[in-house]
N, CA, C and O atoms as a GROMACS GRO file, in nm:
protein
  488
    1UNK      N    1   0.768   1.369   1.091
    1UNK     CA    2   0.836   1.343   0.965
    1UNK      C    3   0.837   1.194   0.934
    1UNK      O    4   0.848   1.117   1.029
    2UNK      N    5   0.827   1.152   0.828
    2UNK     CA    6   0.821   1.000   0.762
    2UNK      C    7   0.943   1.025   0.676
    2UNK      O    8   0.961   1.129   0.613
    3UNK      N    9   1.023   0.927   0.679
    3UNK     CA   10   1.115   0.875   0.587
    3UNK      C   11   1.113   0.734   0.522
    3UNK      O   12   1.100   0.629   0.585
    4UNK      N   13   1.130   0.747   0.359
    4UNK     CA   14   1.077   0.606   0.308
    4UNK      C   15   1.209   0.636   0.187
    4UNK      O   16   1.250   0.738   0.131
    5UNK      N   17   1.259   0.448   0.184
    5UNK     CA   18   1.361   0.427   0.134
    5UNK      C   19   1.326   0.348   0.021
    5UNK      O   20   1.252   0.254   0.049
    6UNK      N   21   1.348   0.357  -0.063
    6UNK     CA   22   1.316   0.254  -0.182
    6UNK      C   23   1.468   0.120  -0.249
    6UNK      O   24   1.587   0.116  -0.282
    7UNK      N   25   1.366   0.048  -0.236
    7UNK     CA   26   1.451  -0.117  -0.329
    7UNK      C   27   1.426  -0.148  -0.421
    7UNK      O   28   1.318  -0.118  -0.472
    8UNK      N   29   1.543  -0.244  -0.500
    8UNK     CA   30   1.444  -0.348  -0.577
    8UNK      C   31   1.488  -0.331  -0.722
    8UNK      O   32   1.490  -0.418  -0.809
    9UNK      N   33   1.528  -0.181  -0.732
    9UNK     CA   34   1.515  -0.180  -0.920
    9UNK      C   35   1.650  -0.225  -0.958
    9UNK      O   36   1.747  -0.245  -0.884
   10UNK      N   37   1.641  -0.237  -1.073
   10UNK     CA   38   1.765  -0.273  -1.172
   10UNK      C   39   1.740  -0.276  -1.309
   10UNK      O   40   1.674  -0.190  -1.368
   11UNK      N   41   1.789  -0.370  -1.360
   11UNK     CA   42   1.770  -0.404  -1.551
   11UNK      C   43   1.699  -0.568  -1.547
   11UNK      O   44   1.723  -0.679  -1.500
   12UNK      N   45   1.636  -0.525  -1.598
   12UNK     CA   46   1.572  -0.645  -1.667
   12UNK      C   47   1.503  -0.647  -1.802
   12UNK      O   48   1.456  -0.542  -1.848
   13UNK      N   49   1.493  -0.761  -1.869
   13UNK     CA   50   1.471  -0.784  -2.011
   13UNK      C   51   1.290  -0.772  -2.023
   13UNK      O   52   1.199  -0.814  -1.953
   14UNK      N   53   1.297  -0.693  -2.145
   14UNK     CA   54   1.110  -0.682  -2.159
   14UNK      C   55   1.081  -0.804  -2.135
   14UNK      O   56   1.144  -0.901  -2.178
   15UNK      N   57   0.927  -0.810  -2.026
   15UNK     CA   58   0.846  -0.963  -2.001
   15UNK      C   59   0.882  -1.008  -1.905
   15UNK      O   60   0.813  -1.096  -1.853
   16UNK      N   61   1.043  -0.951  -1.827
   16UNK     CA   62   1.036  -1.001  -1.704
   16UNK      C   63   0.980  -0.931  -1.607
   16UNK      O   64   0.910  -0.834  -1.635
   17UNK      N   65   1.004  -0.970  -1.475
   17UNK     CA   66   0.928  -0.904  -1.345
   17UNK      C   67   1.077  -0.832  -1.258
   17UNK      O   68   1.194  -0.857  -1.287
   18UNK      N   69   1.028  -0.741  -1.152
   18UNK     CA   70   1.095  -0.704  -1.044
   18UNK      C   71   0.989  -0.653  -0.970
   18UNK      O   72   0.888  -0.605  -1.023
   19UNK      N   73   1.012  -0.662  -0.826
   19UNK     CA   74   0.914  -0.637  -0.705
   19UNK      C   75   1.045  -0.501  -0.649
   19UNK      O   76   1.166  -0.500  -0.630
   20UNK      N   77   0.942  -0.409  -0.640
   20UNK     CA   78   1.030  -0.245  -0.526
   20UNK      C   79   1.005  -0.314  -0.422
   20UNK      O   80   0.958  -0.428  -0.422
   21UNK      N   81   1.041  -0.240  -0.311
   21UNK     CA   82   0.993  -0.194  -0.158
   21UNK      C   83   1.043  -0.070  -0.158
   21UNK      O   84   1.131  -0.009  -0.219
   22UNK      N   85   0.938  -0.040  -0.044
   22UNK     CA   86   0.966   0.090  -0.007
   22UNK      C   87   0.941   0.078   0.147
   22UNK      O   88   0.846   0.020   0.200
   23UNK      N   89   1.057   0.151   0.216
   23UNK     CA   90   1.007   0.040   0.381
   23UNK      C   91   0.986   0.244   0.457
   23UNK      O   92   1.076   0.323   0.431
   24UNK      N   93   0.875   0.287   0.533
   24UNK     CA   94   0.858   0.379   0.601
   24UNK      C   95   0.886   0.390   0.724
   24UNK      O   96   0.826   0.301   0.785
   25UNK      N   97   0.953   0.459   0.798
   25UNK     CA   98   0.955   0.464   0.896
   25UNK      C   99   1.034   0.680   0.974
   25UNK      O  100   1.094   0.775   0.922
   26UNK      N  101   0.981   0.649   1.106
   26UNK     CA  102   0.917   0.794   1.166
   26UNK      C  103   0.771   0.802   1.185
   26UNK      O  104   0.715   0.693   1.192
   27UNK      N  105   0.694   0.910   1.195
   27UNK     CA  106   0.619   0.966   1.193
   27UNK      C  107   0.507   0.854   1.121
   27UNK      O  108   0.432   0.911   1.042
   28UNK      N  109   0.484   0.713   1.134
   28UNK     CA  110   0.405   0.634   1.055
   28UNK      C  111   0.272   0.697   1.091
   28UNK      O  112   0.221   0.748   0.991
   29UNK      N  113   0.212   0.709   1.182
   29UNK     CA  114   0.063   0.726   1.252
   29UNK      C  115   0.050   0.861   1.091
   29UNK      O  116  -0.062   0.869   1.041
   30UNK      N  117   0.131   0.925   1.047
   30UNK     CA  118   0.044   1.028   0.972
   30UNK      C  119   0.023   0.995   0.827
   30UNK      O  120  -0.009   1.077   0.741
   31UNK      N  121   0.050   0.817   0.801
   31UNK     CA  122   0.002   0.788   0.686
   31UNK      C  123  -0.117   0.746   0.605
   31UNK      O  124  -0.160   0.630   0.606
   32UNK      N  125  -0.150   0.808   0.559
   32UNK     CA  126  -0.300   0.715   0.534
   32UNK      C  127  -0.299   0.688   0.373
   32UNK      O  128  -0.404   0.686   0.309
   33UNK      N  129  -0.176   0.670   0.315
   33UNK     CA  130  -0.183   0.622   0.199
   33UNK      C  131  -0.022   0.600   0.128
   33UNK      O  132   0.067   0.675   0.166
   34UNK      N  133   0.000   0.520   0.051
   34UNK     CA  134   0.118   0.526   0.006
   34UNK      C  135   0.126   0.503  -0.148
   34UNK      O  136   0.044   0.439  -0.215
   35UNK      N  137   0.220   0.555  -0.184
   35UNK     CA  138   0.164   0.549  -0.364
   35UNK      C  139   0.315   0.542  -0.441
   35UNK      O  140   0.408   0.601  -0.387
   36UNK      N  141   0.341   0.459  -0.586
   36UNK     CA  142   0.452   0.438  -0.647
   36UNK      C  143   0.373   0.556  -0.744
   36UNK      O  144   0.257   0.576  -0.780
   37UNK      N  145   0.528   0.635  -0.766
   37UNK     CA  146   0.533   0.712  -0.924
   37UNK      C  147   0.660   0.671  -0.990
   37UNK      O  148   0.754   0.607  -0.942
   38UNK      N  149   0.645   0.726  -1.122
   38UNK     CA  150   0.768   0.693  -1.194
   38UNK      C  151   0.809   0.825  -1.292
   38UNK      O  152   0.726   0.887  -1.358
   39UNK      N  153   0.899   0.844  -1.290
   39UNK     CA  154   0.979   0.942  -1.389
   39UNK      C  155   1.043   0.932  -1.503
   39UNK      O  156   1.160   0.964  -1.485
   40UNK      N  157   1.022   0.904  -1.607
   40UNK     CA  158   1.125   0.875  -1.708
   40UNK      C  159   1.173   0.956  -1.748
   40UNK      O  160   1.100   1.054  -1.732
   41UNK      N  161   1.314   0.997  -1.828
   41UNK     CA  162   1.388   1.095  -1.885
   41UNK      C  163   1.330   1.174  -1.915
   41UNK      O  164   1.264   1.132  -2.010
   42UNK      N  165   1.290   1.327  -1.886
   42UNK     CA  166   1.198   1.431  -1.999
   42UNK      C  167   1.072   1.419  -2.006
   42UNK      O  168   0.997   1.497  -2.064
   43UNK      N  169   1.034   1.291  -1.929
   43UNK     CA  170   0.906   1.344  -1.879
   43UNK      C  171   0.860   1.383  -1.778
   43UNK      O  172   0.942   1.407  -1.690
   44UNK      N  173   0.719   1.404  -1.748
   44UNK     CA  174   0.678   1.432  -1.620
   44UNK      C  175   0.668   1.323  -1.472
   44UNK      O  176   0.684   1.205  -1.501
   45UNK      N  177   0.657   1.336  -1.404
   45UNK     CA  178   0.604   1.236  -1.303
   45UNK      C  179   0.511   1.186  -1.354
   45UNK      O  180   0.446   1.268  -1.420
   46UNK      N  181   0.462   1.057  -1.357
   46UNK     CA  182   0.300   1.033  -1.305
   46UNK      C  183   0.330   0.916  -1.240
   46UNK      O  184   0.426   0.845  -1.209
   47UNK      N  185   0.151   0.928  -1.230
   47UNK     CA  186   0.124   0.769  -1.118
   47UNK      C  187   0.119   0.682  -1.186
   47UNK      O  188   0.104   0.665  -1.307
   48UNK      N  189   0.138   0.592  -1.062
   48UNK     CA  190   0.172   0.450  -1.107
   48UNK      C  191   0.049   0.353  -1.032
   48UNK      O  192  -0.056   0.314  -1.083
   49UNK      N  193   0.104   0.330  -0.889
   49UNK     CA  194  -0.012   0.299  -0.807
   49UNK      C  195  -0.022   0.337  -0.672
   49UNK      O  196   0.071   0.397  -0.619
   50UNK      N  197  -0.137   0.304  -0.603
   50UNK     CA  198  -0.152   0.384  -0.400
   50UNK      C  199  -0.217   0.296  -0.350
   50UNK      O  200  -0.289   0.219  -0.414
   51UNK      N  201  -0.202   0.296  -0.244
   51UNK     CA  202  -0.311   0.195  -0.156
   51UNK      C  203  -0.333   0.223  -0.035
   51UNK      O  204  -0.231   0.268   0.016
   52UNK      N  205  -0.420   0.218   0.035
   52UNK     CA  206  -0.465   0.280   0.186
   52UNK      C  207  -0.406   0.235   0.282
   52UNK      O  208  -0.361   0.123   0.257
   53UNK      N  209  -0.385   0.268   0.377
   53UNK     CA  210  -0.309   0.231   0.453
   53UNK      C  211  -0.402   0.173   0.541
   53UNK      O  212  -0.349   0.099   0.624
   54UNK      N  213  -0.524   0.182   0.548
   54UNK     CA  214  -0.610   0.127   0.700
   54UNK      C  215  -0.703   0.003   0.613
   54UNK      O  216  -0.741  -0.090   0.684
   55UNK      N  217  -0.740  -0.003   0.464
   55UNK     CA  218  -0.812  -0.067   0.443
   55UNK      C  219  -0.780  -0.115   0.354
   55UNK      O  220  -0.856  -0.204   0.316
   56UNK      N  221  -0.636  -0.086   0.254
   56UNK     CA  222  -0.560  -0.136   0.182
   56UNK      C  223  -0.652  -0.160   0.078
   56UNK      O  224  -0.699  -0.269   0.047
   57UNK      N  225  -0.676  -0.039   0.021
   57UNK     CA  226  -0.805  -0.020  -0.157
   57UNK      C  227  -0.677   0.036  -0.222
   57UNK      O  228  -0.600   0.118  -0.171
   58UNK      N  229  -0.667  -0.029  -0.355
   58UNK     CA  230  -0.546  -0.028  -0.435
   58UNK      C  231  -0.601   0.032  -0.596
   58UNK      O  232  -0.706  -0.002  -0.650
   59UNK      N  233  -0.515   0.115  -0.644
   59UNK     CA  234  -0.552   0.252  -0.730
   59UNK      C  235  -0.434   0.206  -0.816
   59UNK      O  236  -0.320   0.190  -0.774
   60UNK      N  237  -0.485   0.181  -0.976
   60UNK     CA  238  -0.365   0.179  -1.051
   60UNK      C  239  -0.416   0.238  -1.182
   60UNK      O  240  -0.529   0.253  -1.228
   61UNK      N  241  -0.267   0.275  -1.239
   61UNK     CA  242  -0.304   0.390  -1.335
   61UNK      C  243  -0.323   0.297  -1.443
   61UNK      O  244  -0.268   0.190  -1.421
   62UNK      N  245  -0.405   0.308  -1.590
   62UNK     CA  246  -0.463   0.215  -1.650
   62UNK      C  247  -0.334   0.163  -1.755
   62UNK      O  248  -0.353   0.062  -1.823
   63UNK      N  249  -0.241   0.215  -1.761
   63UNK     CA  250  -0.127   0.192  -1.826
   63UNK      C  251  -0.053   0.048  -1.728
   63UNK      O  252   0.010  -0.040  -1.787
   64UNK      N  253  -0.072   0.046  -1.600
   64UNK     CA  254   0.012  -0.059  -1.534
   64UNK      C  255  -0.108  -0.200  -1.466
   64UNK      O  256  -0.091  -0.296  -1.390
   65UNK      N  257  -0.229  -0.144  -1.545
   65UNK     CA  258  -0.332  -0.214  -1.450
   65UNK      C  259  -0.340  -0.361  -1.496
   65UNK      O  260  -0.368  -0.365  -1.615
   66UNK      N  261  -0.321  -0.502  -1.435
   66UNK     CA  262  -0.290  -0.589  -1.480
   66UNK      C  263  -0.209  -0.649  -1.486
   66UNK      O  264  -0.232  -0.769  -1.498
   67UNK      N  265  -0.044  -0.596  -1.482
   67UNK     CA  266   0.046  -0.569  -1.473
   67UNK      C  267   0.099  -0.598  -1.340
   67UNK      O  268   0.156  -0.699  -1.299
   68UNK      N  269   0.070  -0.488  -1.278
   68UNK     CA  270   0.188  -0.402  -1.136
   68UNK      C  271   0.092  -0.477  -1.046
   68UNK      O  272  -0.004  -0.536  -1.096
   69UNK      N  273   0.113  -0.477  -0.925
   69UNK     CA  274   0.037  -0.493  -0.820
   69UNK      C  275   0.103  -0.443  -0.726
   69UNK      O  276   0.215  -0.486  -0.700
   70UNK      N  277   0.041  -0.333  -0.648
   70UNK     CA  278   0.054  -0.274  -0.475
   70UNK      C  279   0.012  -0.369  -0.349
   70UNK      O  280  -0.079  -0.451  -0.334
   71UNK      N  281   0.096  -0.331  -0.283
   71UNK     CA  282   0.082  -0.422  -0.170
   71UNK      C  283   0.141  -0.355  -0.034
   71UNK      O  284   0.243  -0.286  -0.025
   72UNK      N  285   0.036  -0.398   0.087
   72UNK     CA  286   0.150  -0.379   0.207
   72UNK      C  287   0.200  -0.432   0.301
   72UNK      O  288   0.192  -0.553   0.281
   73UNK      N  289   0.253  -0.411   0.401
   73UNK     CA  290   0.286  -0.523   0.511
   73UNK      C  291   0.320  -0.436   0.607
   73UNK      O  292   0.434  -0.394   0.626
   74UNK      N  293   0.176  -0.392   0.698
   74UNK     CA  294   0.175  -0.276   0.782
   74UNK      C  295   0.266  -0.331   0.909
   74UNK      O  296   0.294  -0.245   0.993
   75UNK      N  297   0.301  -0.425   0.925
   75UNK     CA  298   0.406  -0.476   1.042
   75UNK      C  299   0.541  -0.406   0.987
   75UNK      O  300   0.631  -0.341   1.041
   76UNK      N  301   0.519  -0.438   0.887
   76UNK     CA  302   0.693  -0.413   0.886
   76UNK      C  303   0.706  -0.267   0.787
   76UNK      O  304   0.801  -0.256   0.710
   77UNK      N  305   0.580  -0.137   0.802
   77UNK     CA  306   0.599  -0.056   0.729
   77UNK      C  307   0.627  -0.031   0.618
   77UNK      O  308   0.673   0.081   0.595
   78UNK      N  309   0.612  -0.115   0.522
   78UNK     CA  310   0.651  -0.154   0.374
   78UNK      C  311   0.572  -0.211   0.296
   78UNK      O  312   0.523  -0.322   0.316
   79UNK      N  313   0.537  -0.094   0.134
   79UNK     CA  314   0.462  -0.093   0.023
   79UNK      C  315   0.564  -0.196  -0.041
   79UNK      O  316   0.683  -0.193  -0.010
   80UNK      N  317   0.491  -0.326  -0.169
   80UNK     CA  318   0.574  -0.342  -0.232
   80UNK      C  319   0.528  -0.318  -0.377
   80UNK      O  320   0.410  -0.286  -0.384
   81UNK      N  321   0.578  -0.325  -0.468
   81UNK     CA  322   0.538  -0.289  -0.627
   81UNK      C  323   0.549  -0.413  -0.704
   81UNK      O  324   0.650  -0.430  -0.772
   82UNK      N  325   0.479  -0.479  -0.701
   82UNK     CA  326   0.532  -0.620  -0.765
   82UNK      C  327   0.514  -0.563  -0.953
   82UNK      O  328   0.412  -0.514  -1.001
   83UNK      N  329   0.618  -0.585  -1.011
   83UNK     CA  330   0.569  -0.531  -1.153
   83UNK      C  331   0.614  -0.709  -1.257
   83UNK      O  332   0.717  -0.777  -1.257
   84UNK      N  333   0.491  -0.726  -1.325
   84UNK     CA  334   0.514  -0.814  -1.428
   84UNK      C  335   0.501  -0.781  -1.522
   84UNK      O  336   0.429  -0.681  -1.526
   85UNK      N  337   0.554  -0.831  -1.660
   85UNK     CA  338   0.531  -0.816  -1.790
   85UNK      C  339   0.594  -0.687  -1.842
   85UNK      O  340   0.552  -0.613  -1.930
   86UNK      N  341   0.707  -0.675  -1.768
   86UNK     CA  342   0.748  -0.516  -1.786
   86UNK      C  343   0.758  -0.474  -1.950
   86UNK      O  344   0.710  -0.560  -2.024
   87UNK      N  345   0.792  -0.402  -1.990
   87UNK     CA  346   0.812  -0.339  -2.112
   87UNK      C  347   0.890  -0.226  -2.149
   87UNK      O  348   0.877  -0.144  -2.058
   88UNK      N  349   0.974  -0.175  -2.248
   88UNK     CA  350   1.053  -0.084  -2.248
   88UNK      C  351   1.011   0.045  -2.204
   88UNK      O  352   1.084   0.136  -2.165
   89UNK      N  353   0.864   0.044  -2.215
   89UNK     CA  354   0.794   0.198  -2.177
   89UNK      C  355   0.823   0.246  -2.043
   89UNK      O  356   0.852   0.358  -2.001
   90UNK      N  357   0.807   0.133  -1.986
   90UNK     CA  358   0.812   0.126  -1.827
   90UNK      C  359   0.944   0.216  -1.778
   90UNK      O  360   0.941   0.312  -1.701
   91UNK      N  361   1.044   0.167  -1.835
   91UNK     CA  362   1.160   0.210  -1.783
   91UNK      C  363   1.159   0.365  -1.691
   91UNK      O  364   1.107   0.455  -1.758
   92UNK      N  365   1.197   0.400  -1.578
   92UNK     CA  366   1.188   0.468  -1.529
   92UNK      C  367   1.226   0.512  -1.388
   92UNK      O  368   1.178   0.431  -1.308
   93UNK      N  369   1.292   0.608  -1.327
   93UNK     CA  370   1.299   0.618  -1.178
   93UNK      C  371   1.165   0.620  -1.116
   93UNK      O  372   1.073   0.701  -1.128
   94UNK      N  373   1.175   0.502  -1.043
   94UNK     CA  374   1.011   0.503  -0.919
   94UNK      C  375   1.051   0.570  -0.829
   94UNK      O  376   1.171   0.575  -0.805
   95UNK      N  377   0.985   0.618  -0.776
   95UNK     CA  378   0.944   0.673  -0.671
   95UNK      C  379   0.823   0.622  -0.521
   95UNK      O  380   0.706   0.599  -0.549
   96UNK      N  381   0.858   0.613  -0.414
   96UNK     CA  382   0.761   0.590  -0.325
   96UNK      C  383   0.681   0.714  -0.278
   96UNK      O  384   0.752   0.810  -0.308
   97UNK      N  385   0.567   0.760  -0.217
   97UNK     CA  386   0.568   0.830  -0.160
   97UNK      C  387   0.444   0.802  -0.053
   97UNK      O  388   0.369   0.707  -0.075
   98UNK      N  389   0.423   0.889   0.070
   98UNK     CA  390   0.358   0.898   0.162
   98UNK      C  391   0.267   1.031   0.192
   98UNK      O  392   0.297   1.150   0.181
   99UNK      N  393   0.116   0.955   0.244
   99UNK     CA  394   0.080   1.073   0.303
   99UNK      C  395  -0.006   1.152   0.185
   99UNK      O  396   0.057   1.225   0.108
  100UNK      N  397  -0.123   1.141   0.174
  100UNK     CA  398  -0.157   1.239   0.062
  100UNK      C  399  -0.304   1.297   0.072
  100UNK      O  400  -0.358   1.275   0.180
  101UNK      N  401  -0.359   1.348   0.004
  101UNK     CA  402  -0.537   1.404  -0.042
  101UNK      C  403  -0.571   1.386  -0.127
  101UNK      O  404  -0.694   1.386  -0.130
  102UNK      N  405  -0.499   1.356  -0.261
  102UNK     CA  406  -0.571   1.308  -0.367
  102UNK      C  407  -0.456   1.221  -0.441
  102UNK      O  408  -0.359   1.275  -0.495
  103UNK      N  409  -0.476   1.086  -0.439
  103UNK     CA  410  -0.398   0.971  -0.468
  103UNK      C  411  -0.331   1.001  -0.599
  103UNK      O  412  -0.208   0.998  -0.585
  104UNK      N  413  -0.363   1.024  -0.704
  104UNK     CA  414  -0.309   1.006  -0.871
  104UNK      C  415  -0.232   1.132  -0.823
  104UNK      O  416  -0.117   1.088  -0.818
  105UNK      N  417  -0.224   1.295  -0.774
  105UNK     CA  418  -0.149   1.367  -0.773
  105UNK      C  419  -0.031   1.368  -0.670
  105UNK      O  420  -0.010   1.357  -0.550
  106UNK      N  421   0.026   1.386  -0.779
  106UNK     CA  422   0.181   1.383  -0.683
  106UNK      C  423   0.191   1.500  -0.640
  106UNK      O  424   0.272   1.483  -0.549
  107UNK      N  425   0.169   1.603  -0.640
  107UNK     CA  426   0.168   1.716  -0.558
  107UNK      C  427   0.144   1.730  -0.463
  107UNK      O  428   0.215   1.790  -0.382
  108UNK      N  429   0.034   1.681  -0.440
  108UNK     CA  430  -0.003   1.602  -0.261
  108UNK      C  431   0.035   1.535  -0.212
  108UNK      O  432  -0.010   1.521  -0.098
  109UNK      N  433   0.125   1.461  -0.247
  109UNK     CA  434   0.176   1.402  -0.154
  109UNK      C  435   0.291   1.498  -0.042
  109UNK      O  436   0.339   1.606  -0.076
  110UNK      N  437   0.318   1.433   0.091
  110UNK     CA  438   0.416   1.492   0.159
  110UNK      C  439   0.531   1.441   0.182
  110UNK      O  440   0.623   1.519   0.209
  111UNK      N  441   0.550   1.330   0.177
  111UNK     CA  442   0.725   1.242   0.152
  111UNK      C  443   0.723   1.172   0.080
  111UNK      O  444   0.630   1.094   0.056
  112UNK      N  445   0.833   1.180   0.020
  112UNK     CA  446   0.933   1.107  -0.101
  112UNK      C  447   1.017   1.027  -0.070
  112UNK      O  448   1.083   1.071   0.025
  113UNK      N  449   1.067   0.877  -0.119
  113UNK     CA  450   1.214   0.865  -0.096
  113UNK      C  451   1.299   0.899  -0.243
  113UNK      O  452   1.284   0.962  -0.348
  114UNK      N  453   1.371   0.838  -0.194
  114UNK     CA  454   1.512   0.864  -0.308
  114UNK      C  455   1.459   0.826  -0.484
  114UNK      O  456   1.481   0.900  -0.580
  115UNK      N  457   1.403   0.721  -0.488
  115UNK     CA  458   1.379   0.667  -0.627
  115UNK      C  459   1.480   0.580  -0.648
  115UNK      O  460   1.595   0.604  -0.610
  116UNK      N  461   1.440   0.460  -0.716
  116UNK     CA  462   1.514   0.355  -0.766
  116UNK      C  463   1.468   0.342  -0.904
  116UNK      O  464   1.353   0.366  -0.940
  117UNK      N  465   1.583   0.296  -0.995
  117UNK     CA  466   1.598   0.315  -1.120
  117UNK      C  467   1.532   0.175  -1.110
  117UNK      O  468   1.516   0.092  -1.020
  118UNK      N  469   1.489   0.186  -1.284
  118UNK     CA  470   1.458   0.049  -1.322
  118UNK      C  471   1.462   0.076  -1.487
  118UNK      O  472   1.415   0.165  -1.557
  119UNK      N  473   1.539  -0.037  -1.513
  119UNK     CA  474   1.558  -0.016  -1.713
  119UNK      C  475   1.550  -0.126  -1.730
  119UNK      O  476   1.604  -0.210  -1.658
  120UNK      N  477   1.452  -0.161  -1.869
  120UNK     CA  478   1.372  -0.258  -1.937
  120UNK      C  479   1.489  -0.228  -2.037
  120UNK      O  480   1.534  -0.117  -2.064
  121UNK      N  481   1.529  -0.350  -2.087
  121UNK     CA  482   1.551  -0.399  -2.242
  121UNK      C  483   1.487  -0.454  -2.339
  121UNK      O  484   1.386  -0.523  -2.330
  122UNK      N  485   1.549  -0.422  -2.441
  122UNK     CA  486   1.415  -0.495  -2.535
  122UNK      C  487   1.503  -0.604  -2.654
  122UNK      O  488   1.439  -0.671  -2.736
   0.00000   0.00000   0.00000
């Protein structure tokens, strides 16, 4: 079993930045990928971004590309989400997750943490 905790969100004004973490720990040896989603009110999940865990190749959805940047720090078990230039769209519960077969679907994946809010003003 992997358990992953998420940081980081809050309010901030459109154009500024906030960086997540998401720190993993358990069962690490069965990760081979880790990936941010986001949820906004009434909508669906989607992706955000993933990155490998052995060779650290980074996947972002074309809405955040430019933007967000994935990152890891396999010492200390922890993805971070660096997000700049945010925007009201953005607003949304992230999500971390672990462990997957096909990166953009969240269905594949096998652990979740909690989600941390994050709300853009405008």
């Amino acid at each position: 079993q992997v358990q992953l905790v998420e940081s980081g969100g809050g309010l901030v004004q459109a154009g500024g930045s906030l960086r997540l973490s998401c720190a993993a720990s358990g069962s690490i040896f069965e990760i081979n990928v880790m990936g941010w989603f986001r949820q906004a009110l009434g909508k669906e999940r989607e992706f955000v971004a993933a990155i490998t865990r052995s060779t650290g190749t980074r996947y972002y959805a074309d809405s955040v590309q430019g933007r967000f940047t994935i990152s890891r720090d396999n010492t200390r078990n922890t993805v971070y989400l660096q997000m700049n230039s945010l925007k009201p769209e953005d607003a949304a519960v992230y999500y971390c997750a672990a462990k997957s077969t096909e990166l953009t679907n969240a269905n594949s994946y096998a652990y979740w943490g909690q989600g941390t809010p994050v709300t853009v003003s405008s």
